[in-house]
KEDO-570153 format. One record per residue (C-alpha): residue number from 0; residue in one letter; x negated, y, z. Coordinates in pm, 1 decimal. Example, Ala and Ser with C-alpha at 12.3 -4.5 7.8 and 13.67 -1.06 7.14 Angstrom:
BEGIN
<pt><nr>0</nr><rest>A</rest><xx>-1230.0</xx><yy>-450.0</yy><zz>780.0</zz></pt>
<pt><nr>1</nr><rest>S</rest><xx>-1367.0</xx><yy>-106.0</yy><zz>714.0</zz></pt>
***
This chain:
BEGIN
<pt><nr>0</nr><rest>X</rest><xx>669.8</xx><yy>-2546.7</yy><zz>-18136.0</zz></pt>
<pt><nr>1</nr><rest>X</rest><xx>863.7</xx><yy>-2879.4</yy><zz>-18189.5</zz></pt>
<pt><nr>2</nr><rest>X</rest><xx>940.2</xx><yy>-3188.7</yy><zz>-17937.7</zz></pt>
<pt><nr>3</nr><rest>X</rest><xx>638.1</xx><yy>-3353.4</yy><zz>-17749.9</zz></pt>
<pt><nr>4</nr><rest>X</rest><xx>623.6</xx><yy>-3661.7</yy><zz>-17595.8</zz></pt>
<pt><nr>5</nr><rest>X</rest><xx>544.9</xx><yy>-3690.8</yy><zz>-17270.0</zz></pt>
<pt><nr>6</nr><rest>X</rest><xx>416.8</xx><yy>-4001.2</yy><zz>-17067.0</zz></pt>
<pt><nr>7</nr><rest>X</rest><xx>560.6</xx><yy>-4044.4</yy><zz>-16719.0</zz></pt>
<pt><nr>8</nr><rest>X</rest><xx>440.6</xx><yy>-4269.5</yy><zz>-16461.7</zz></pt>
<pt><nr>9</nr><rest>X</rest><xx>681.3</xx><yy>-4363.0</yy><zz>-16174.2</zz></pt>
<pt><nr>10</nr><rest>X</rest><xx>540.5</xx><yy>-4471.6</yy><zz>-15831.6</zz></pt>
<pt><nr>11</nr><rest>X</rest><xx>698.1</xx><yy>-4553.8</yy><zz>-15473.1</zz></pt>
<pt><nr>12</nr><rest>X</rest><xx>581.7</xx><yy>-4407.9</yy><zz>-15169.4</zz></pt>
<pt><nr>13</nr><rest>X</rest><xx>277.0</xx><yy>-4563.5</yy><zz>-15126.3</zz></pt>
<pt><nr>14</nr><rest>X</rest><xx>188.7</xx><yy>-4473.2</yy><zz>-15509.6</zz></pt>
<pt><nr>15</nr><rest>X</rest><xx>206.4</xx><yy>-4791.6</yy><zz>-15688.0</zz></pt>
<pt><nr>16</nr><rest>X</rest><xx>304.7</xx><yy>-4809.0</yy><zz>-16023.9</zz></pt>
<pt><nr>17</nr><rest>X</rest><xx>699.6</xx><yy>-4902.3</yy><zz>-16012.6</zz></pt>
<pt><nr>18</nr><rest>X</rest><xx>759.6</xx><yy>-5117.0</yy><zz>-16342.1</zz></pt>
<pt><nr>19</nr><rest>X</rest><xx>1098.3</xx><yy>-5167.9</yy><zz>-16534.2</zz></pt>
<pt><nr>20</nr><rest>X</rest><xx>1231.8</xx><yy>-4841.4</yy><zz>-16338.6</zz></pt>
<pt><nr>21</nr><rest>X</rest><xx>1478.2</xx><yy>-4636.8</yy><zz>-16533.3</zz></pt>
<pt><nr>22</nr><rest>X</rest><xx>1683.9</xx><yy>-4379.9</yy><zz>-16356.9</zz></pt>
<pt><nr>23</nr><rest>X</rest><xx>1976.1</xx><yy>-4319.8</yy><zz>-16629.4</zz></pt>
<pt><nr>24</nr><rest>X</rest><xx>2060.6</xx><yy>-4678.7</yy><zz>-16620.1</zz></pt>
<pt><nr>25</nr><rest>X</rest><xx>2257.6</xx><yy>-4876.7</yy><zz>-16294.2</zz></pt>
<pt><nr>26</nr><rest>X</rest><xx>2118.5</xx><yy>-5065.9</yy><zz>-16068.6</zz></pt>
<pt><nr>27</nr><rest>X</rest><xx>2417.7</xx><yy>-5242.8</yy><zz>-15904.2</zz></pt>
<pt><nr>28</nr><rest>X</rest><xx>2731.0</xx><yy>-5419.3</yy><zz>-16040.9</zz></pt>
<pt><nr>29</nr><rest>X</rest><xx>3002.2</xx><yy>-5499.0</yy><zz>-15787.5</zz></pt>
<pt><nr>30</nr><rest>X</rest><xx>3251.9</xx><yy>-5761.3</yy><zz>-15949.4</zz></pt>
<pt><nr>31</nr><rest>X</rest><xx>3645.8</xx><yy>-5738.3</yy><zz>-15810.4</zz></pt>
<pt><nr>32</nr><rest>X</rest><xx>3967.7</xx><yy>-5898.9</yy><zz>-15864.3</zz></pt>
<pt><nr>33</nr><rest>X</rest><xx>4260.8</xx><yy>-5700.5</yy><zz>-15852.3</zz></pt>
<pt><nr>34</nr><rest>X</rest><xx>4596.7</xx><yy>-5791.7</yy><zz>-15873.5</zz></pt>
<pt><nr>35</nr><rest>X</rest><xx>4816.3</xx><yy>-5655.5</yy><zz>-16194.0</zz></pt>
<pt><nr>36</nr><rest>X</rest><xx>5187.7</xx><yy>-5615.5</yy><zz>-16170.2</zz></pt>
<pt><nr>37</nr><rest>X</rest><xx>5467.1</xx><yy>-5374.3</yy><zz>-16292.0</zz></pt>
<pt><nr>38</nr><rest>X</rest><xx>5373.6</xx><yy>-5196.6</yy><zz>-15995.7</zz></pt>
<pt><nr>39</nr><rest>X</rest><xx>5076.1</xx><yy>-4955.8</yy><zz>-16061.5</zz></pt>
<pt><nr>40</nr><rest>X</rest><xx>4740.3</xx><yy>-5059.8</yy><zz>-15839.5</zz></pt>
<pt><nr>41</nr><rest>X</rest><xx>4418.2</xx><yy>-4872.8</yy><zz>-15821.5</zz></pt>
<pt><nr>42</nr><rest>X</rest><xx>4162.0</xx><yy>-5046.0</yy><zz>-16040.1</zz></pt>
<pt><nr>43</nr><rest>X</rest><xx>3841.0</xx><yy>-4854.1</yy><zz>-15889.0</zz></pt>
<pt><nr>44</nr><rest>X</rest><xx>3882.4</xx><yy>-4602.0</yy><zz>-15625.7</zz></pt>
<pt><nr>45</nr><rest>X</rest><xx>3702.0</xx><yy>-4261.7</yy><zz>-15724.4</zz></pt>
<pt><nr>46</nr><rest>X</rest><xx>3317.3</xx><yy>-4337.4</yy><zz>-15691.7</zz></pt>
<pt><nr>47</nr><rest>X</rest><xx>3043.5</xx><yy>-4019.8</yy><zz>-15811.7</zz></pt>
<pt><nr>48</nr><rest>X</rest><xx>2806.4</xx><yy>-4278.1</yy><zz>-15821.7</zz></pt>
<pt><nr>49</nr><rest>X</rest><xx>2990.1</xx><yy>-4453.1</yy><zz>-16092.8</zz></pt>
<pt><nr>50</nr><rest>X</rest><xx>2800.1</xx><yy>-4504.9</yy><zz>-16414.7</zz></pt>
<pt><nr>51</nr><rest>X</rest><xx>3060.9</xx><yy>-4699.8</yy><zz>-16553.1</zz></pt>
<pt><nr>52</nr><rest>X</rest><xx>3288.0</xx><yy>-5022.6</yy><zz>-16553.7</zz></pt>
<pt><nr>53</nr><rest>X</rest><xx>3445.0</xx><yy>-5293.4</yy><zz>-16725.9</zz></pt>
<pt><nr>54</nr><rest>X</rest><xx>3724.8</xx><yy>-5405.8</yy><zz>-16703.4</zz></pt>
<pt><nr>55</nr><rest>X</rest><xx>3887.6</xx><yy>-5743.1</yy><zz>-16864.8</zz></pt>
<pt><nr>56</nr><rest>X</rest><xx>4261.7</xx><yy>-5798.4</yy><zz>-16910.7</zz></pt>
<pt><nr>57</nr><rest>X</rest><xx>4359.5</xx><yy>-6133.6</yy><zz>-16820.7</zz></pt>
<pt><nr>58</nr><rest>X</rest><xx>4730.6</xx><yy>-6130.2</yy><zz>-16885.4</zz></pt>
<pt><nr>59</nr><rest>X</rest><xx>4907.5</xx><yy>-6239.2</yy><zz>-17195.6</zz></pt>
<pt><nr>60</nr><rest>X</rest><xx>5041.0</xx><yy>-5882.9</yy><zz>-17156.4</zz></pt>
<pt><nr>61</nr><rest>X</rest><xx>4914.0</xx><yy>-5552.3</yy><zz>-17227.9</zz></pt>
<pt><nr>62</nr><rest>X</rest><xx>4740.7</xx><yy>-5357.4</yy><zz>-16951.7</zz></pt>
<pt><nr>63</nr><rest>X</rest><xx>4825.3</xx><yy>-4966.6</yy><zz>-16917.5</zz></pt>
<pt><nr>64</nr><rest>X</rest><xx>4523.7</xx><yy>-4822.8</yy><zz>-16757.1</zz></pt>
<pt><nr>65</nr><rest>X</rest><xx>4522.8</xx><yy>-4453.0</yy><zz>-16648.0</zz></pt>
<pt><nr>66</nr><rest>X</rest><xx>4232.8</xx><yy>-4251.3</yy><zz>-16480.7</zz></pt>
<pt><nr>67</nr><rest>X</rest><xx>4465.5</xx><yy>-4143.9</yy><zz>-16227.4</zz></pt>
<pt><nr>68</nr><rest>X</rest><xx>4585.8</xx><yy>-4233.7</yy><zz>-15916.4</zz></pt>
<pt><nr>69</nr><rest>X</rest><xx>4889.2</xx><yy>-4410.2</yy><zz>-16111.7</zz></pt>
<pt><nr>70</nr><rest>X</rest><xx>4896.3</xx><yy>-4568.4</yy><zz>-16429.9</zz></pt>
<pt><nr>71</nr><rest>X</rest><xx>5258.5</xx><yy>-4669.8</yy><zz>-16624.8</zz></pt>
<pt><nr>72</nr><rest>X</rest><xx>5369.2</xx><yy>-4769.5</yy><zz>-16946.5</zz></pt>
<pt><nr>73</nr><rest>X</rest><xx>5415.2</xx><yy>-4386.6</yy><zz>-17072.5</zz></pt>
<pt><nr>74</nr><rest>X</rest><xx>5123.1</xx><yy>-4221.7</yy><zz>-16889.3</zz></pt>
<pt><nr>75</nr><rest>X</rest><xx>4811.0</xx><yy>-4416.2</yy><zz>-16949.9</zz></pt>
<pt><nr>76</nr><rest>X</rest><xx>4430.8</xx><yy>-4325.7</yy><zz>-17081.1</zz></pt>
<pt><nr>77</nr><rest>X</rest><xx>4394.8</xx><yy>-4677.6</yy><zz>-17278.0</zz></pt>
<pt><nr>78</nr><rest>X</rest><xx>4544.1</xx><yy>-5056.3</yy><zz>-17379.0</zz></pt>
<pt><nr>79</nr><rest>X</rest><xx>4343.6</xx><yy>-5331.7</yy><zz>-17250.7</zz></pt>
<pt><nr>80</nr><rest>X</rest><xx>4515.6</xx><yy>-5606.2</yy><zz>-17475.0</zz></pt>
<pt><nr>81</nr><rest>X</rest><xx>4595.8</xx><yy>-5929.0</yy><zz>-17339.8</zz></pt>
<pt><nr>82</nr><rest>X</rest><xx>4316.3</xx><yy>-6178.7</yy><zz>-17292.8</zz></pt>
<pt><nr>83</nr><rest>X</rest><xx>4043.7</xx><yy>-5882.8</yy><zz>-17367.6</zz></pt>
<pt><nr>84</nr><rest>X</rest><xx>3853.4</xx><yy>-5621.5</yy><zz>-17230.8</zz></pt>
<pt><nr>85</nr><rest>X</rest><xx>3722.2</xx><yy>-5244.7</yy><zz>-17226.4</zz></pt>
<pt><nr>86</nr><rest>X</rest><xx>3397.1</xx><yy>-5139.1</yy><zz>-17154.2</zz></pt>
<pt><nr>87</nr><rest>X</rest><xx>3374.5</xx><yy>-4750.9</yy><zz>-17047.3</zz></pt>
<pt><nr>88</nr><rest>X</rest><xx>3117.3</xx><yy>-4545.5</yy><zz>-17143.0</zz></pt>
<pt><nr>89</nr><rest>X</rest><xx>2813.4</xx><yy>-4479.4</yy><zz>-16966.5</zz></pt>
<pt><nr>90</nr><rest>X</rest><xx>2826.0</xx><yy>-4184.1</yy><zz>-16728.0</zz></pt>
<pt><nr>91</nr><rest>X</rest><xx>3162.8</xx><yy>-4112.2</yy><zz>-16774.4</zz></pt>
<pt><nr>92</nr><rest>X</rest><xx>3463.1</xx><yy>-4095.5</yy><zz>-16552.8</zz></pt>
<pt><nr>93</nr><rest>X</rest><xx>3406.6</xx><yy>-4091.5</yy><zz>-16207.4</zz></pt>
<pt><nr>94</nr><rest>X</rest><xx>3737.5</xx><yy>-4073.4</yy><zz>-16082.7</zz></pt>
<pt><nr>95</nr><rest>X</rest><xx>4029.3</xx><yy>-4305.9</yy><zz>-15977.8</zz></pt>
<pt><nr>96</nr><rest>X</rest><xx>4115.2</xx><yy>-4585.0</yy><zz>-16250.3</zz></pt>
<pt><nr>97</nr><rest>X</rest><xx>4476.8</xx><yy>-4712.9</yy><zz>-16174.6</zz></pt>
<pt><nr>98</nr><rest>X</rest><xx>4674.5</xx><yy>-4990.0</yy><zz>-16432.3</zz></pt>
<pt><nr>99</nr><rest>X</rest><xx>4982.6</xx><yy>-5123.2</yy><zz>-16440.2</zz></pt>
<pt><nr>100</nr><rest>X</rest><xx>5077.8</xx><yy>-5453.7</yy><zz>-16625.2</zz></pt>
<pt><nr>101</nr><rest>X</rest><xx>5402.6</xx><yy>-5466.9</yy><zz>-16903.9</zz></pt>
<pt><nr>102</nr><rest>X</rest><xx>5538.5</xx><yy>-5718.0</yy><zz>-16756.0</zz></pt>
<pt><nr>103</nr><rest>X</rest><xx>5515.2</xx><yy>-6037.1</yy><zz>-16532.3</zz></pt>
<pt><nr>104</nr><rest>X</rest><xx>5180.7</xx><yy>-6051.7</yy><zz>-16273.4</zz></pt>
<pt><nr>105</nr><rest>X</rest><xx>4805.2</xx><yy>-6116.1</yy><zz>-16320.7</zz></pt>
<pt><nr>106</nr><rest>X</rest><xx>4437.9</xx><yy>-6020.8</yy><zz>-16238.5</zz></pt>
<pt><nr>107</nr><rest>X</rest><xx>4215.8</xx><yy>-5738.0</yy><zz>-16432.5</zz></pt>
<pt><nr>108</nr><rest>X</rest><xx>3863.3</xx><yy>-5863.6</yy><zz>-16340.0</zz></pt>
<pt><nr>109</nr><rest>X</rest><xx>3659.2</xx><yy>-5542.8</yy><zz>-16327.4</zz></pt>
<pt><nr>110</nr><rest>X</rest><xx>3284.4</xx><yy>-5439.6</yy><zz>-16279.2</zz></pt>
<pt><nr>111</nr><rest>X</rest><xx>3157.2</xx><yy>-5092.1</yy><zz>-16242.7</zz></pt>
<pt><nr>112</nr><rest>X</rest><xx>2812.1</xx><yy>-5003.7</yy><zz>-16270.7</zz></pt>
<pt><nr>113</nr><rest>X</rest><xx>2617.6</xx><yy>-4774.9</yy><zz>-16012.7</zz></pt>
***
């Protein structure tokens, strides 16, 4: 009865011990630019690989994001407020992430985690 621990050794193929190896955290970051308008734009296409992102508002304006194909100023998930960011959480969404800007044009520098 009760929890146990359990002590796990990870190897490659040719059985070596693999070190630092954890299989619930990402392995790869990919770092874009997108532009940011009154126009919505797709943030992150949809990506089941996703672990999560970040992304960072670089506009003296609000960002409307949306995980949807289209974001606007009355259907949005979240605020990124100007000159910040929002980090997602771990294994979350998976899908399309789409923002639009309240006014004027800029970038959303965003990362997502796989």
């Amino acid at each position: 009865p009760g929890a146990h621990a359990l002590d796990v050794a990870v190897v490659d193929a040719a059985g070596a011990h693999v070190t630092g190896f954890d299989p619930s955290k990402p392995a790869t970051a990919v770092l874009t630019s997108v532009a940011t308008s009154t126009t919505s734009a797709v943030l992150l296409a949809a990506n089941a690989a996703r672990h999560g992102f970040y992304v960072h508002n670089s506009s003296a304006k609000n960002l409307y994001v949306a995980y949807a194909t289209t974001a606007s100023a009355v259907a949005f998930t979240f605020i990124v407020p100007a000159k910040s960011g929002y980090e997602a959480p771990l294994k979350g969404y998976t899908g399309t992430v789409s923002a639009v800007l309240e006014s004027g044009t800029s970038t959303a520098e965003v990362t997502e985690l796989t």
